[in-house]
N, C-alpha and C positions, 0 to 999 in steps of 0.2 A: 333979520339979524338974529333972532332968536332962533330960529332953524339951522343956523350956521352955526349958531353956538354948542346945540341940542348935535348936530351931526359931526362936530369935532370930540367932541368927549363922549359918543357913541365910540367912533372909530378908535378914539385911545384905550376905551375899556377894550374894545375887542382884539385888537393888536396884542394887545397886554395879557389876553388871553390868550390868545395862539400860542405869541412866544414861551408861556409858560408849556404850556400842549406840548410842545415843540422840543424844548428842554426837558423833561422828563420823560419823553420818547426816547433820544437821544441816550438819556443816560440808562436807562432798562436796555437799548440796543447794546450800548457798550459793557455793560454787566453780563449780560446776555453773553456776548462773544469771548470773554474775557477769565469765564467762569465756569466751573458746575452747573448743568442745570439745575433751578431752584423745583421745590417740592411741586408747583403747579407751573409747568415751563410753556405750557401755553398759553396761562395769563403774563408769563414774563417775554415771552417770543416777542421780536421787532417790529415795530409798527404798529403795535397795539396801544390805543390811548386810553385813558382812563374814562371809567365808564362802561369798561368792555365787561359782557355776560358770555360768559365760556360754563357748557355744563355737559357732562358725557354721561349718556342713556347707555345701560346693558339692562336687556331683557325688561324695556319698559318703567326701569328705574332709573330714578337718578343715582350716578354711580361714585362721583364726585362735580363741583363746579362752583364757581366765585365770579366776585365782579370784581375787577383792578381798580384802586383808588388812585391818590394823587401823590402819594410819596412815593419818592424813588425807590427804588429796587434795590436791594445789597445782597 
């Protein structure tokens, strides 16, 4: 019983999870198309979730790069 308890509100955090993932994909995809590219347009480019490390080497330097957090995009 306790297993079944422990494995439903596992799956409701994670669901709850996603969808959020999911929703703020969405809305950067939509800003995305919709708009100007923003200043780093590869952390704002489609499909990229939060979490994401983007960084561009010239000549063995870092040249610019960031990690996407969890707020939407505007």
């Amino acid at each position: 019983m306790l297993g079944l308890l422990y494995n439903a509100g596992m799956r409701q955090t994670l669901m709850d999870q996603l969808n959020s993932q999911l929703r703020l994909t969405t809305e950067r995809a939509l800003n995305y198309s919709q708009g100007a590219p923003a200043v780093n347009s590869r952390l704002d480019a489609p499909g990229h979730s939060a979490g994401t490390l983007t960084a561009r080497f010239v000549d063995k330097y870092v040249f610019n790069g960031g990690v996407l957090d969890d707020a939407p995009a505007n």
